[in-house]
LOLORO-550503 format. One record per atom (N, C-alpha, C, O): x, y, z. Coordinates in pm, whole numbers, plus 50000, padded with zeros to 5 digits. Layout:
// residues N
XYZ;...
// end
This chain:
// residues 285
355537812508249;356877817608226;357757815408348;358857809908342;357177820008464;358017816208563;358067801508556;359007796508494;357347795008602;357277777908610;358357771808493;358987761308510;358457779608381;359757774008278;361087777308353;361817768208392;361387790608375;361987796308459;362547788308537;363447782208479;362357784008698;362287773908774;362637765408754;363557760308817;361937759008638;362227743608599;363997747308498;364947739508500;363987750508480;365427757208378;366477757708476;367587752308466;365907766808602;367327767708697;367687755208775;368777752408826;366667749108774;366647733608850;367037724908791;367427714608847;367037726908638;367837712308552;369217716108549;370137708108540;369387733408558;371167733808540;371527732508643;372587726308650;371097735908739;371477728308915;372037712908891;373117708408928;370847705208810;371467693808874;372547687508735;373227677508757;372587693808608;373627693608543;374707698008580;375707691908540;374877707608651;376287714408707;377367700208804;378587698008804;376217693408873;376807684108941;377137672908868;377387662908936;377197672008771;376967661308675;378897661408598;379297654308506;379637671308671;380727670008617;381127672908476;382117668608417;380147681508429;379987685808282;379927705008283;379557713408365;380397705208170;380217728508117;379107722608111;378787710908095;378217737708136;377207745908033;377727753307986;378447761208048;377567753707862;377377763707745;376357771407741;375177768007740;376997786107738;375587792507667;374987794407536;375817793107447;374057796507504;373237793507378;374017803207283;374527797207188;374247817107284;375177826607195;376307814907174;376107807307078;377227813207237;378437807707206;377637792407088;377937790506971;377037787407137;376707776807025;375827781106891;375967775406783;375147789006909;374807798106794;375717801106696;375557798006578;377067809406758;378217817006723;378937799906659;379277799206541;379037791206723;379337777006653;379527771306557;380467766306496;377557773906543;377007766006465;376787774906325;376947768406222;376607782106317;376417794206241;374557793706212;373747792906120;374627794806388;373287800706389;372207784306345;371017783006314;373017777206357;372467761406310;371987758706177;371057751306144;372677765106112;372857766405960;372627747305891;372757736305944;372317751005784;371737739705712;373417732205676;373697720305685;373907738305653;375787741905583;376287729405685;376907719305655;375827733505807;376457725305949;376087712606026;376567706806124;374957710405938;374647697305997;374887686505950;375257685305833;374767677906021;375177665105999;374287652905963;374457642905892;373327657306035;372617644506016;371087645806127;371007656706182;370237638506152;369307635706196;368697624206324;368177616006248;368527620406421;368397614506466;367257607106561;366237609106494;366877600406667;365957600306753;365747615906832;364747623106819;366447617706882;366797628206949;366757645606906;366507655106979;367167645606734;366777657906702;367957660406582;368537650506540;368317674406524;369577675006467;370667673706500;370837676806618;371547670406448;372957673006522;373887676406373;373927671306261;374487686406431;375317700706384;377007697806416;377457690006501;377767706406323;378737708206306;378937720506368;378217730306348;380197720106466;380407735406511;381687738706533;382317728106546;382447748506543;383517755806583;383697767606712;383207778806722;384387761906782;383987774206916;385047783106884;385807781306789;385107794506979;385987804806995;387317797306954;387727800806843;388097787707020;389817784707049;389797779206894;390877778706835;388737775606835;389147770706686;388517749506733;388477740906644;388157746706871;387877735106907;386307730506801;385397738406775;386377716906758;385467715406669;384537706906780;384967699806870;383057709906744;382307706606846;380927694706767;380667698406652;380467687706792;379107683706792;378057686206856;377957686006978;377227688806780;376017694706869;374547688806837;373987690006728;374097683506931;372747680106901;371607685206977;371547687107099;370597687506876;369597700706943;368647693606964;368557687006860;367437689007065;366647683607095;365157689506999;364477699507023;364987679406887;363737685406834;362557683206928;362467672706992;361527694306940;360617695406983;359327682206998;358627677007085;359627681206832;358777667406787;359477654706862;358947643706849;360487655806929;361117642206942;360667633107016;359717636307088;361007624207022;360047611907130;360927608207240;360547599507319;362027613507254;362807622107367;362627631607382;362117640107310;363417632407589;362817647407644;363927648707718;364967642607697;363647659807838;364217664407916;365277647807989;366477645508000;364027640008024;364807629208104;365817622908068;366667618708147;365867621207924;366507611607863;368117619507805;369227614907780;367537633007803;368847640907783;369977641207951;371097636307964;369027649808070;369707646308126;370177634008217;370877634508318;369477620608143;370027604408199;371037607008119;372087605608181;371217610308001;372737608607907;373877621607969;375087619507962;373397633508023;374437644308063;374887633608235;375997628408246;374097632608318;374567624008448;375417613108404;376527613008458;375187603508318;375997590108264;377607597008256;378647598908319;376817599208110;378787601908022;379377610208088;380577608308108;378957618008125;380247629708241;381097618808340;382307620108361;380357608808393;381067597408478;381767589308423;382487581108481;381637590708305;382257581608221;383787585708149;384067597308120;384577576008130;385607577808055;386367567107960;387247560108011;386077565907838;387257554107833;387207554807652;386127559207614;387997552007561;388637557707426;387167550407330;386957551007209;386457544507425;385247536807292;384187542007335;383137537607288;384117552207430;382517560607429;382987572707414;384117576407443;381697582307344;381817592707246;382537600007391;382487593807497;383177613107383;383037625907477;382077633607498;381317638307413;382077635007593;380537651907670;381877658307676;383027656207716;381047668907607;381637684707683;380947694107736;381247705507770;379547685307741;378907699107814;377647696607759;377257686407702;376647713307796;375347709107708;374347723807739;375107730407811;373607728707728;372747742907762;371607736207762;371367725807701;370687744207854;369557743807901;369217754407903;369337760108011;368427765307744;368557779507822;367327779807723;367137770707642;366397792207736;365357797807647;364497784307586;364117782407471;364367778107674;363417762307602;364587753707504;364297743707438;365667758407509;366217748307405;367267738707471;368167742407546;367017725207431;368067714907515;369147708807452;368707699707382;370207709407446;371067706107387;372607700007451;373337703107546;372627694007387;374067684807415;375157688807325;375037689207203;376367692007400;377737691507318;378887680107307;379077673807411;379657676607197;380627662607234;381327669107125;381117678007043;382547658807170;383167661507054;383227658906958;382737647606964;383557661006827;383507662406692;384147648006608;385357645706609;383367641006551;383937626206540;383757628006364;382627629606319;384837627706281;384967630406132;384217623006058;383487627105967;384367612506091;384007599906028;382477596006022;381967587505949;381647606906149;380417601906206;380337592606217;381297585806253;378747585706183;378557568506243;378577559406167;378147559706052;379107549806225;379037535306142;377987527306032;378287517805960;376607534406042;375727533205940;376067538405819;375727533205713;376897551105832;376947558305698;377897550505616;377827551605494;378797542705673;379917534905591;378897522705555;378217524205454;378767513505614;378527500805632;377407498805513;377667489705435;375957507805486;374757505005427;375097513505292;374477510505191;376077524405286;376757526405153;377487523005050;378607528005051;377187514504939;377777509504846;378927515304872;379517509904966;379597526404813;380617530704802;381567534104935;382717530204958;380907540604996;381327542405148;382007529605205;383057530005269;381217516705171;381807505605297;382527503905248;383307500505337;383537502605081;384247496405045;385697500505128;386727493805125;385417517805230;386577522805256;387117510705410;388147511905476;385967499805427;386287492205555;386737477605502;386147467705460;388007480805523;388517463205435;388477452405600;388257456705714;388667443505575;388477437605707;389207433905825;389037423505890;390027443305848;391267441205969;390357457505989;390337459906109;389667468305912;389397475905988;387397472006057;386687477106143;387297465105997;385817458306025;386397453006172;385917458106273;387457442506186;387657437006308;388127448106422;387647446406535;388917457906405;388857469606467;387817475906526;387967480406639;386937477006476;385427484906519;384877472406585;385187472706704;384407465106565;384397450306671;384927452406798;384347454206905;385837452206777;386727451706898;386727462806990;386457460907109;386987474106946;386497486007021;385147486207075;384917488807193;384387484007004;383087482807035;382757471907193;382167474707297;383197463907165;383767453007240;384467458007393;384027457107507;385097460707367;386157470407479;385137481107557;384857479907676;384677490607479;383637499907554;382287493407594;381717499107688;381707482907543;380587477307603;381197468907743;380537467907847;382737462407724;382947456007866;383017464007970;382707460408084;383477477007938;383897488908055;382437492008079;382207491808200;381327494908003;379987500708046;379677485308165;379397488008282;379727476708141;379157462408199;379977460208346;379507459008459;381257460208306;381737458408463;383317466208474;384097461308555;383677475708408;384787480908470;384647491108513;385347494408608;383797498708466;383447517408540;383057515408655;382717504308696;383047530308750;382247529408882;381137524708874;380607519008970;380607526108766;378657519608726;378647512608649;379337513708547;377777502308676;377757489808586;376277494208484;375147493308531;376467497208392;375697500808267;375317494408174;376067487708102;373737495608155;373677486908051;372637501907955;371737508608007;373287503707773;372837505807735;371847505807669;371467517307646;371267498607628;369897495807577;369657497407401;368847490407341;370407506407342;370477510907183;371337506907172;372037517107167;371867500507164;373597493307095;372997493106909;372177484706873;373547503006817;373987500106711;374467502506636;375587505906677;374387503706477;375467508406406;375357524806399;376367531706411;374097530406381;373997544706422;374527552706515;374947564206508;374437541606644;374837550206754;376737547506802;377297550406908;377567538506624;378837540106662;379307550306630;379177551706509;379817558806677;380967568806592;381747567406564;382287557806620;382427573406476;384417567406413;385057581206427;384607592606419;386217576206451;386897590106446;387987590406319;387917583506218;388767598006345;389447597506193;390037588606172;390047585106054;390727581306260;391037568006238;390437556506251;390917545306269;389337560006239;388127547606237;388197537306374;388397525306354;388067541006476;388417538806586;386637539506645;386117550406665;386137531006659;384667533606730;384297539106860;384847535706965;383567545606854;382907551806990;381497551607009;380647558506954;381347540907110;379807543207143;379037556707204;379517565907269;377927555007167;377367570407190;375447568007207;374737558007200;375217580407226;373587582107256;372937576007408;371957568907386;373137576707494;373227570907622;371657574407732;371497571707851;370567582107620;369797585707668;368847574007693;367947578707762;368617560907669;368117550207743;368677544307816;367957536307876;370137544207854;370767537507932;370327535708088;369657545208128;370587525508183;370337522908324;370767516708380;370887504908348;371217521608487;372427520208579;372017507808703;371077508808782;372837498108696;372647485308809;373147487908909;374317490608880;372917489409080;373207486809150;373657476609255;372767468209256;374427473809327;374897461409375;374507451909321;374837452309203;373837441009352;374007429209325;373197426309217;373147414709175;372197440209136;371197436009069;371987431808920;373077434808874;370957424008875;371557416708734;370487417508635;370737411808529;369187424108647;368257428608542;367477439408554;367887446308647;366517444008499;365537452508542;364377445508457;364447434608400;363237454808463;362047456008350;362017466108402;362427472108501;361137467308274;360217483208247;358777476808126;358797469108029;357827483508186;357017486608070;357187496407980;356087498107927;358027504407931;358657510607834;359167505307787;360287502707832;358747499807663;359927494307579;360477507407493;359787517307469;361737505607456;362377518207453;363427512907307;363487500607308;364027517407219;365287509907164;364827509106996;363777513706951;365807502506922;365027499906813;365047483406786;365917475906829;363867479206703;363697462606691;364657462706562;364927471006475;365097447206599;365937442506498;367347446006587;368407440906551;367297453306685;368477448506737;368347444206918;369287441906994;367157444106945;366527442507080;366317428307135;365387421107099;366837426507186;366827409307275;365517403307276;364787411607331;364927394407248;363617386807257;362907391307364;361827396807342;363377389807502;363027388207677;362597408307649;361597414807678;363667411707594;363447431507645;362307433707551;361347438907608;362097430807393;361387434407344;359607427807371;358607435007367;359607414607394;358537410107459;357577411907566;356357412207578;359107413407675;358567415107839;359257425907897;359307427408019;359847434307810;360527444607904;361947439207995;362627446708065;362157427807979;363537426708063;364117426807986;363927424707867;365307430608069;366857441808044;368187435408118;368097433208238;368927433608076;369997428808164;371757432808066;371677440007966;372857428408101;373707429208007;373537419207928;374357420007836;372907410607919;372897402207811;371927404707673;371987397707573;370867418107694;370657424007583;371647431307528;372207424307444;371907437007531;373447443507503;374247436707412;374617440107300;374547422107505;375407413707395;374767407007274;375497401407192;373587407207260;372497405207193;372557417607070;372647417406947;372467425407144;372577440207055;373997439307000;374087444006886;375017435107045;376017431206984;376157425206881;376537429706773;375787412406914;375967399806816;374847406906669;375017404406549;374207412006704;373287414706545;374357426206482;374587426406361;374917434806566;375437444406497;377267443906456;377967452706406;377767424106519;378537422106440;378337414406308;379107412006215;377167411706328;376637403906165;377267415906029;378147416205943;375797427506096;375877436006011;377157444605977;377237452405883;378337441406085;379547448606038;380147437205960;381067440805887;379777420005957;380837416005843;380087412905700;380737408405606;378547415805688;377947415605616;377567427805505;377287425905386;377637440505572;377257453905530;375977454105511;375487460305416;375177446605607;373697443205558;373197449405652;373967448905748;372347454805674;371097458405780;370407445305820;370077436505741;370267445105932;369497432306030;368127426705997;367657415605971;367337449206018;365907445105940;366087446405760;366967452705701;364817437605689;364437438305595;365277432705519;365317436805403;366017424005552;366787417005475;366857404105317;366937391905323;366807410205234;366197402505159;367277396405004;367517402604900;367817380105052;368727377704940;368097376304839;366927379904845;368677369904693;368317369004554;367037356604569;366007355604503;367607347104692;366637335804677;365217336004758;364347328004722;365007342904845;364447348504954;363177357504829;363507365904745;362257354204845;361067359704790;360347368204900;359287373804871;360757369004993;359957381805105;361117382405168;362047374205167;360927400605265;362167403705314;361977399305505;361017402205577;362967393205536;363247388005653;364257388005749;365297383905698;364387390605858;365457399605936;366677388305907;366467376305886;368077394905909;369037386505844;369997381005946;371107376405919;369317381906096;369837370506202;369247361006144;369917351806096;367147361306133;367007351906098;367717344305982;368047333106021;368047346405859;368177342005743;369567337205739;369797328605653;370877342205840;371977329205864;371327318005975;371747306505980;370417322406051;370517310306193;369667298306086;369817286106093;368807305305993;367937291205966;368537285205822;368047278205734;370127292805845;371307286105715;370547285005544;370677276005461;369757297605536;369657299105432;370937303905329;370917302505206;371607307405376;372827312605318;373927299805332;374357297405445;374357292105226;375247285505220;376737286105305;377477277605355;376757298605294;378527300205362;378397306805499;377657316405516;379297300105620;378897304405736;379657316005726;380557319205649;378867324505862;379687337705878;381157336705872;381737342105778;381737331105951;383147330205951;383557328705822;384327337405780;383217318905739;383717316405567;383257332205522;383937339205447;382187335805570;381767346105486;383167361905502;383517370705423;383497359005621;384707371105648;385867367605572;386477375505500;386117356805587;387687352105496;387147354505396;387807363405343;386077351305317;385807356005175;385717371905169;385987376805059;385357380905274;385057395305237;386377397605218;386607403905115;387657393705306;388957397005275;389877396205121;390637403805061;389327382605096;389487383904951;389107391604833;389797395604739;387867392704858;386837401304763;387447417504800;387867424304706;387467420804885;387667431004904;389397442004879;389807453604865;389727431804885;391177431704815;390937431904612;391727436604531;390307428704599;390127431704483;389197437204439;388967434704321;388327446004505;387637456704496;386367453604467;385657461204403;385907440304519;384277437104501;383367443304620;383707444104738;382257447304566;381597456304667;381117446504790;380277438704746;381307444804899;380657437105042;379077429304979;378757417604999;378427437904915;376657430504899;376977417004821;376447406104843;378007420004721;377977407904609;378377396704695;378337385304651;378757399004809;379287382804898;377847373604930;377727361404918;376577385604983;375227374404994;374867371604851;373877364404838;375417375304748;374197371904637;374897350604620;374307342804546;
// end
């Protein structure tokens, strides 16, 4: 008990410096309504994440570190040290986070729209992304990965780049988010490894997922699959067209031009189609 103790006052020690609130656990309780089923949102690597309301009427996100998770302490506070340093309109907001009674949790702000998976892999849902707002989320996306790479005080490379981890806000405006694998380059360095491979496949660079190296050019890697899947509405893994008799990741299945129409034809065609209300999938059949 003490030794939790200790270790508790020592992580909000070094969260306090981190340029971020703590919250206490009542006030997010009082939030969440007690983390009510009513309030959540959704599910993740990391644990639940909840819908909340504080005292001023401010709407909050909250994600609670499940126990079971295959994240921990480190990875929460690598993401509370990051984003507090961080600022710029295409990564999510911190507002804070508690460390109290064994429970770890992160606060941000409240993004309507949630993440870009929920539109994109939903029949009905994606049809709400016609394609000047597809190129929008691109682009933002775009914008906040250049600021993580070389415009912030820290040159960052995230490591999870994908459609899960975009958020939208009400104006469908993307924000990158989840920052708990991320790692920070110093001067002149231009890669790392790790024997942790960390991330999910199907959007992981050959070199990181093989050998553990890391650089910004996984990233843009993690990019490029997850602009497929924003002009496709397809998921990367398990990809499987009408002609395609087994399912096969769907970088592979444009690079080895199984698909007649190149990406680019394939966007001028979603513009059309989509203007007249054909659902995004019917473009691979």
């Amino acid at each position: 008990m003490e030794a939790t103790l200790s270790t508790n006052i020592q992580n909000q020690h070094e969260v306090r410096g981190a340029e971020s609130s703590l919250f206490d656990l009542e006030s997010i309780r009082i939030a969440t309504d007690n983390f009510s089923d009513a309030n959540k949102l959704g599910e993740g690597g990391f644990g639940p994440v909840y819908k909340g309301s504080l005292e001023n009427g401010e709407q909050i996100a909250v994600k609670r570190l499940s126990r079971s998770s295959g994240q921990g302490l480190v990875e929460l506070k690598n993401e509370v040290l990051l984003v507090a340093k961080l600022q710029h309109r295409n990564l999510v907001r911190l507002l804070g986070c508690c460390l109290e009674s064994e429970e770890k949790i992160l606060v941000y702000e409240y993004l309507p729209n949630t993440s870009l998976d929920k539109f994109l892999f939903d029949p009905l849902r994606r049809m709400q992304l016609d394609l000047a707002t597809r190129f929008k989320i691109i682009e933002g996306v775009g914008r906040g990965l250049l600021y993580l790479h070389e415009d912030s005080r820290l040159k960052i490379i995230h490591r999870d780049l994908k459609a899960s981890n975009i958020l939208l806000d009400a104006d469908m405006n993307p924000k990158i988010s989840d920052f708990g694998l991320a790692k920070i380059f110093g001067g002149d360095e231009t890669q790392g490894n790790t024997s942790r491979i960390a991330g999910t496949y199907g959007y992981m660079a050959p070199e990181y997922a093989l050998q553990g190296i890391f650089s910004i050019k996984s990233d843009v890697f993690s990019y490029g699959v997850l602009i497929l899947e924003i002009l496709t509405s397809h998921k990367n893994s398990g990809y499987q067209g009408l002609s395609s008799e087994y399912s096969i990741d769907l970088l592979t299945y444009i690079y080895e031009g199984k698909h007649k129409t190149k990406v680019a034809g394939l966007a001028c065609e979603a513009e059309s189609r989509e203007s007249k209300g054909v659902a995004a999938d019917e473009m691979m059949t």
